[in-house]
DOTI-107272 format. One record per residue: residue in one letter; x, y, z of N, C-alpha, C, O in turn. Coordinates in steps of 0.1 Angstrom, whole numbers, padded with zeros to 4 digits, always signed. Atoms other than C-alpha are relative to their C-alpha. Example, Ala and Ser with C-alpha at 12.3 -4.5 7.8 and 13.67 -1.06 7.14 Angstrom:
% DOTI-107272
A+0009-0012+0000+0123-0045+0078+0009+0012+0000+0019+0012+0007S-0009-0011+0000+0137-0011+0071-0008+0011+0008-0003+0022+0009
This chain:
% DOTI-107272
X-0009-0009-0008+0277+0135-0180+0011-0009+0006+0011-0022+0006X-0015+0012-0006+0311+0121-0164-0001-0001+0013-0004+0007+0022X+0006+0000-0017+0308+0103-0133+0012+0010+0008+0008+0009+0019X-0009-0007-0009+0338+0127-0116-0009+0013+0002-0006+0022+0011X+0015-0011-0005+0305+0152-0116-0006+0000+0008-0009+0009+0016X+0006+0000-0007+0287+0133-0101-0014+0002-0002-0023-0001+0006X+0010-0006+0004+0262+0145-0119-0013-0018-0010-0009-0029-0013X+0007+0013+0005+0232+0118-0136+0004-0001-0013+0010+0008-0019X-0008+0002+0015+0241+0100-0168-0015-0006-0007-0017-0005-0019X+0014+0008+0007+0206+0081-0176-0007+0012+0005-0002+0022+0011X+0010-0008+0000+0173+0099-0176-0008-0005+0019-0014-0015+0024X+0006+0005-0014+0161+0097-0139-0016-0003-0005-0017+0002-0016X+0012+0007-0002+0125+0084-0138-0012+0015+0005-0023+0020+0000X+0009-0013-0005+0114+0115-0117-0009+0010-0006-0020+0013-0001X+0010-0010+0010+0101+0141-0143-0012-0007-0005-0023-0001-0006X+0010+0011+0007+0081+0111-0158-0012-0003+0012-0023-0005+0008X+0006+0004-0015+0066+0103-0123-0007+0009+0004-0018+0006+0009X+0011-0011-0005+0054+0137-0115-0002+0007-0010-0002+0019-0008X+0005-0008+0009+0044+0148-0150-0016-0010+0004-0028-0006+0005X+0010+0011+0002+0023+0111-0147-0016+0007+0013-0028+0008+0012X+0003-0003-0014+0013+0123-0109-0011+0014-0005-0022+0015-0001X+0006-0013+0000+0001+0158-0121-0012-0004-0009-0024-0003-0003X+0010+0002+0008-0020+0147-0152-0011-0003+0005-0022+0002+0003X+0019+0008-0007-0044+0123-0127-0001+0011+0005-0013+0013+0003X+0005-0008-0008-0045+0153-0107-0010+0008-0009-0022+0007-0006X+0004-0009+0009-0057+0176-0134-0013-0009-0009-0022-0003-0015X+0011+0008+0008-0079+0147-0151-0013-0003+0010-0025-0002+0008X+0014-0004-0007-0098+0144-0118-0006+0012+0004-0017+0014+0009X+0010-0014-0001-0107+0176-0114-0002+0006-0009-0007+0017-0006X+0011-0002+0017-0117+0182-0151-0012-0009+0001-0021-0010-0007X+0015+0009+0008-0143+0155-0144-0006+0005+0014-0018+0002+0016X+0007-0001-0011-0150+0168-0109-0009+0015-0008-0021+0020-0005X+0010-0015+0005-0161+0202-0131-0008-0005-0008-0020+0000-0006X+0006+0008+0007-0173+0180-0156-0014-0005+0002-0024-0004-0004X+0015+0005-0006-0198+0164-0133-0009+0010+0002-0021+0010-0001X+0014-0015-0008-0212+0201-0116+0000+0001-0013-0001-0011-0014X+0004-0007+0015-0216+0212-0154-0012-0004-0004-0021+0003-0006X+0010+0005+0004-0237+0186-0165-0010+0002+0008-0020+0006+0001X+0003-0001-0010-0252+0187-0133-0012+0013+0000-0024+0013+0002X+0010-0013+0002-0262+0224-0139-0006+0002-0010-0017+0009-0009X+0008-0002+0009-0272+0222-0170-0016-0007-0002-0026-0003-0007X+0010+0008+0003-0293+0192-0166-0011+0005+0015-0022+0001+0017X+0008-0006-0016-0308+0207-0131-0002-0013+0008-0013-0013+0014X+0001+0010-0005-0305+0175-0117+0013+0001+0016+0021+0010+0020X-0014+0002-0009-0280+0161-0086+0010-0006-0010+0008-0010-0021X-0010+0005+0011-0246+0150-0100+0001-0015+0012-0004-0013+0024X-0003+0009-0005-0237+0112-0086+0013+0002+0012+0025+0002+0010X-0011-0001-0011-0221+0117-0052+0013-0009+0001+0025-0007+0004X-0011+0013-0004-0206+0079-0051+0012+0003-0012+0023-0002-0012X-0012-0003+0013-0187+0094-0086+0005+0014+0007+0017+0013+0007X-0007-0013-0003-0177+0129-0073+0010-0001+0013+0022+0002+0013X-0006+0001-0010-0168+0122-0037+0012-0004+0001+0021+0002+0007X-0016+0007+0004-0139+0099-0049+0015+0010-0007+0027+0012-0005X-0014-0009+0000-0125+0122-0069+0003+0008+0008+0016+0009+0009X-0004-0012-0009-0124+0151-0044+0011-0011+0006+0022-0009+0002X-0007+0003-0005-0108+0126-0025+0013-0006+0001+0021-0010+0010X-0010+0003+0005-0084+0115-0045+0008+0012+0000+0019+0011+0006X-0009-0015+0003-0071+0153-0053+0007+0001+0013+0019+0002+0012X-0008+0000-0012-0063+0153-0013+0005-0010+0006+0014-0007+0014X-0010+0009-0001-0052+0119-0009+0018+0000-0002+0028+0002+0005X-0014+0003+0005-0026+0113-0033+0007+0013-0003+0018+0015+0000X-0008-0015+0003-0022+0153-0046+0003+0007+0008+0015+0011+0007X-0004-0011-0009-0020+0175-0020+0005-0006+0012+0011+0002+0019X-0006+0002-0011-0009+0152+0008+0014-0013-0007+0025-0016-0002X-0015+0009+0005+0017+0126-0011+0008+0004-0012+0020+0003-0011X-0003-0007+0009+0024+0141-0042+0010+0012+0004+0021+0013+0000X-0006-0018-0005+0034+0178-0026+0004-0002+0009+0013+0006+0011X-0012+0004-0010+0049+0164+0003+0012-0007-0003+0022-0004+0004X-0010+0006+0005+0072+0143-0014+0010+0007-0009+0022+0005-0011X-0002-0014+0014+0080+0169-0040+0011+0008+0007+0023+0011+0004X-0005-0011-0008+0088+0192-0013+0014-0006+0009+0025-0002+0010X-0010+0011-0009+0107+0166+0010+0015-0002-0007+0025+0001-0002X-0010+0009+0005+0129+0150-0014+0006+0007-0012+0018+0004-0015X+0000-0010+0016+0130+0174-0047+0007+0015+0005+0018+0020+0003X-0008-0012-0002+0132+0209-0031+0010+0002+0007+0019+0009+0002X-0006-0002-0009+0149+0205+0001+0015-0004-0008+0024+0002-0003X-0016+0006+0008+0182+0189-0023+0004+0011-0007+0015+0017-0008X-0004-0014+0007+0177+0218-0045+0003+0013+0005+0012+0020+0001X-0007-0013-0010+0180+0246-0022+0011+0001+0009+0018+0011+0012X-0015-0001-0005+0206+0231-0005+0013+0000-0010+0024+0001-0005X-0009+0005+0011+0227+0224-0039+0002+0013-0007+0013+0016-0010X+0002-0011+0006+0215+0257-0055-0007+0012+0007-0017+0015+0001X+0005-0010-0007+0207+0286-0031-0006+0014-0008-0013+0023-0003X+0007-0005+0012+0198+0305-0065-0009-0001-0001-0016+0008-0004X+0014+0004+0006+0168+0288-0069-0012+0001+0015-0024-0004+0014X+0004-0007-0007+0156+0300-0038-0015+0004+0002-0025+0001+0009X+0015-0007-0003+0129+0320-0042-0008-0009-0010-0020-0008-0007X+0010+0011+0009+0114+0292-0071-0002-0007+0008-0015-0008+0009X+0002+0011-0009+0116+0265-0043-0010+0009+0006-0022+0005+0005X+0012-0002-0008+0094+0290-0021-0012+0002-0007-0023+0001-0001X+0010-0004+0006+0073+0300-0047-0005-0013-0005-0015-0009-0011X+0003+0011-0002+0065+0264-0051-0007-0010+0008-0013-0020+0004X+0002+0000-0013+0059+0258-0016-0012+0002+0003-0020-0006+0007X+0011-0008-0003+0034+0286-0014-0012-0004-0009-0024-0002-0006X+0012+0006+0012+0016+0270-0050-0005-0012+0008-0016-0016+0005X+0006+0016-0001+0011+0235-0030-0007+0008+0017-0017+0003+0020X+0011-0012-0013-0003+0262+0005-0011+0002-0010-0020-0005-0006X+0010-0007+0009-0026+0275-0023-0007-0013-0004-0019-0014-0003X+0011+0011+0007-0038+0240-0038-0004-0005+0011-0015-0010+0010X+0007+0003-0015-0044+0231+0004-0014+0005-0003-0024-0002-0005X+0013-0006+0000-0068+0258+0001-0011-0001-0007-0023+0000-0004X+0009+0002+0013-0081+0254-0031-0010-0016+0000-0021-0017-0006X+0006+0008+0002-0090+0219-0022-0012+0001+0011-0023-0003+0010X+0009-0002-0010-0104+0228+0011-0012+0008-0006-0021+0005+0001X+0008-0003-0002-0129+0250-0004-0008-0010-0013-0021-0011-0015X+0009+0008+0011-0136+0225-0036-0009-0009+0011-0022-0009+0010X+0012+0008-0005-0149+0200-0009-0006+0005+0011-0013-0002+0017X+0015-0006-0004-0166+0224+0010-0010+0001-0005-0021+0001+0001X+0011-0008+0011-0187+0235-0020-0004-0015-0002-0016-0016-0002X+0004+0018+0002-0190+0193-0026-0011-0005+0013-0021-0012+0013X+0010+0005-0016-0203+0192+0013-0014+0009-0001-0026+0006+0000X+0015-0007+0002-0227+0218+0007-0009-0004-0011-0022-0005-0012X+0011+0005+0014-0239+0206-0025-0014-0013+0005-0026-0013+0003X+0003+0015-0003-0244+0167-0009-0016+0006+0010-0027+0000+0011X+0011-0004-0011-0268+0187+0017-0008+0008-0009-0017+0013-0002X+0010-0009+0008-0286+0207-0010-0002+0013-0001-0013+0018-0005X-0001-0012+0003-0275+0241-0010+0001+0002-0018+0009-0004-0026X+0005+0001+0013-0289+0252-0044+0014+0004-0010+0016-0001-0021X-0011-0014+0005-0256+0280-0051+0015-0015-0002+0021-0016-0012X-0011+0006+0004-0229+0249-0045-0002-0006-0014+0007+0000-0020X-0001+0004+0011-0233+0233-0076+0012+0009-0011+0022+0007-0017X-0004-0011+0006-0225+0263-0093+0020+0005+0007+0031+0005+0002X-0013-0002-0011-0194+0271-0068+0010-0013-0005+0022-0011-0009X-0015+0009+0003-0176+0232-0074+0002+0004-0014+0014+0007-0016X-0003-0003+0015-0176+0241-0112+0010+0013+0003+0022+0011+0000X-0012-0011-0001-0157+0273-0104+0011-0008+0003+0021-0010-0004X-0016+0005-0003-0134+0256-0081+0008-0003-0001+0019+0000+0002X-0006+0012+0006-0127+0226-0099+0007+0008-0012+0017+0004-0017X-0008-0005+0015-0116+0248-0129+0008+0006+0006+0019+0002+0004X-0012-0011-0003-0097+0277-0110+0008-0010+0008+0019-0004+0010X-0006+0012-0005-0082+0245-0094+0007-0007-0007+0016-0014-0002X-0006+0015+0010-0072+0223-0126+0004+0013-0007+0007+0008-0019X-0010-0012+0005-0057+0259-0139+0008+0003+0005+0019+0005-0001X-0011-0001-0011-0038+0264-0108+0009-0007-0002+0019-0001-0006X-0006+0018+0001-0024+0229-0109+0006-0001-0012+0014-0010-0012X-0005+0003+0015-0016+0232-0147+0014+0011+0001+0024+0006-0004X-0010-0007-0002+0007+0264-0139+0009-0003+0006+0020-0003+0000X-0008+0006-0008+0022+0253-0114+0006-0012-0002+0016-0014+0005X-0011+0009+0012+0035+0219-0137+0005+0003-0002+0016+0000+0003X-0009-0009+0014+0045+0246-0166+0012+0004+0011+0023+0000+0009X-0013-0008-0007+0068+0265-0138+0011-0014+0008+0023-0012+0011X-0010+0015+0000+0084+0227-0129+0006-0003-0008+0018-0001-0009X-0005+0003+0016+0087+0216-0162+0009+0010-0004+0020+0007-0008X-0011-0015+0006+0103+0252-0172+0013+0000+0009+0024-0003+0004X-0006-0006-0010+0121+0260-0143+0011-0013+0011+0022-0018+0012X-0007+0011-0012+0127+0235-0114+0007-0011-0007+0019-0011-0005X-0004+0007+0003+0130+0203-0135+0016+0000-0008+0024-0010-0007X-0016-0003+0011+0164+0215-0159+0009+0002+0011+0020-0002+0012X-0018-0002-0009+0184+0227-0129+0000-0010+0009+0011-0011+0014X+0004+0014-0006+0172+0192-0110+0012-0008-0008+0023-0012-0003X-0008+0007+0009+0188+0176-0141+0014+0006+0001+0024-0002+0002X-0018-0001+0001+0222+0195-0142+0005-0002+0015+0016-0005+0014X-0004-0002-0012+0228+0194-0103-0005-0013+0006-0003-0011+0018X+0003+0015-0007+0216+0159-0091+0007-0010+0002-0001-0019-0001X-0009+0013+0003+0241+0131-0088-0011-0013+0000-0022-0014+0005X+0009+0016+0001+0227+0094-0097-0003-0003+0013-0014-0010+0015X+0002+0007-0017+0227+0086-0060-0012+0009+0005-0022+0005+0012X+0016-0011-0011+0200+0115-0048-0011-0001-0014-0023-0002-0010X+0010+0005+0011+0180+0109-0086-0005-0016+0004-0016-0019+0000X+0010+0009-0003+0173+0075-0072-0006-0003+0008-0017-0009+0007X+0014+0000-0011+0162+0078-0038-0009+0007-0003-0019+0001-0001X+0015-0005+0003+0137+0105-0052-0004-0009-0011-0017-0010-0010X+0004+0010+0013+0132+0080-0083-0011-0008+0011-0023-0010+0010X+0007+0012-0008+0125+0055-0054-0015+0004+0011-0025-0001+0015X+0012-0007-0012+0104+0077-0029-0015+0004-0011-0027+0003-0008X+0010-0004+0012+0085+0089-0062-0010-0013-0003-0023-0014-0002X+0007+0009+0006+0076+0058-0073-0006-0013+0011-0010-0024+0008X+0004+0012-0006+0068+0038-0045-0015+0005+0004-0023-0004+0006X+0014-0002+0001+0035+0060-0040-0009-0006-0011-0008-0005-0024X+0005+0007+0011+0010+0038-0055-0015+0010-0004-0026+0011+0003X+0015-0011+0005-0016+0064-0075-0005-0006-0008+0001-0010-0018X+0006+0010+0007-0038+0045-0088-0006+0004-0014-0007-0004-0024X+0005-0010+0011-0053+0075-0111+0013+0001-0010+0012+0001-0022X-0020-0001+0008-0013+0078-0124-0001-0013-0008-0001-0014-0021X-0001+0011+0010-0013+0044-0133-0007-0008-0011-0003-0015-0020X+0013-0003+0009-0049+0044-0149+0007-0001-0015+0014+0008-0018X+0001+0001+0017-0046+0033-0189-0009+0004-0008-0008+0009-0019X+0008-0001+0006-0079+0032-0194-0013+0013+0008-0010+0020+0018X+0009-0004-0009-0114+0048-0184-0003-0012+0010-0005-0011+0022X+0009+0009-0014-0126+0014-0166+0017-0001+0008+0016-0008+0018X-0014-0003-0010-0086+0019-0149-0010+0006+0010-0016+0003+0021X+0007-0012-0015-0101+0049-0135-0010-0002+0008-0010+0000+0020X+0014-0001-0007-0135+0041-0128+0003-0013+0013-0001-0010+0024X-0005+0009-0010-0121+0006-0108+0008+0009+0005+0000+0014+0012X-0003-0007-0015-0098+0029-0085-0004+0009+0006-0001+0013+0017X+0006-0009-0016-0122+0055-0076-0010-0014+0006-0013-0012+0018X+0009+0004-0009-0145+0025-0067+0010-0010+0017+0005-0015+0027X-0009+0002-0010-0115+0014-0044+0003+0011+0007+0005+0009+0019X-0001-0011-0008-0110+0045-0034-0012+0003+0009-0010+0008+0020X+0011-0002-0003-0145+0048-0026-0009-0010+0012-0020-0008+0017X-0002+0013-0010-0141+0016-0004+0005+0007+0010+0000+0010+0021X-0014-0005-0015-0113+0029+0018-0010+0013+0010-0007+0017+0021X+0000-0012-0009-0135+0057+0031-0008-0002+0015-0015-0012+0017X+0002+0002-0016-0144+0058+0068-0019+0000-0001-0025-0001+0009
């Protein structure tokens, strides 16, 4: 595009960052249903020091740096640049209120489980799925929607501070190449907890 636009001329970084950001989200909570599955089938407990981490990861990095940042740096530019896009920025808003909730009851059903209520087991498998379905929609309506009018309405100067704010969250699950990636930062993660 021509700089008298104003508009970006390279590929900002950003879409790449929270496509990277969403996947770990959606990868730990495919293994958080993953675990209650086996879990139920095998009638056994599932390994807490493995589950815990991820729950805690989904509300770490996802729902409190991921979706605040999003919201901070991403929508608030867009609603003020594009008052059109309006009701998508709220309906966005209300998707990252909804994954609050959704996480709040995944690790309630995780707290009950840890204590031996026979029914949670059964309960994080729901959650974790109607949870890593939520979360996958709510990509598709970014990807579709938000991300293309981001791209025509952004100048290079506001694509890098979000470039920069994006990427200076260090997600360890994001950055993950491998499985022993992953398995080394939930046991870091699994460190940090109080």
């Amino acid at each position: 595009m021509a700089e008298a636009t104003g508009k970006a001329e390279a590929m900002p970084r950003t879409p790449q960052i929270i496509a990277q950001q969403q996947r770990a989200m959606s990868s730990a909570l495919l293994a958080v249903r993953t675990i209650a599955r086996k879990a139920l089938r095998s009638g056994s407990r599932p390994d807490f020091a493995q589950l815990v981490p991820l729950v805690d990861y989904v509300e770490c990095f996802a729902e409190t740096l991921h979706q605040a940042n999003e919201e901070k740096y991403l929508f608030r530019i867009l609603e003020a640049r594009q008052p059109g896009l309006a009701r998508l920025v709220a309906r966005l808003r209300r998707d990252h209120a909804a994954m609050k909730g959704y996480g709040q009851r995944l690790r309630a059903a995780v707290g009950y489980w840890r204590t031996g209520d026979p029914n949670a087991s059964r309960q994080t498998a729901i959650m974790a799925d109607d949870y890593v379905r939520f979360c996958r929609q709510h990509a598709r309506v970014e990807r579709r929607d938000l991300l293309p009018a981001a791209l025509e309405s952004l100048s290079d100067a506001e694509w890098l501070k979000i470039d920069q704010v994006l990427a200076s969250v260090v997600d360890p699950l994001a950055l993950s190449k491998s499985r022993r990636d992953c398995e080394l930062a939930l046991k870091q993660l699994a460190g940090r907890r109080p």
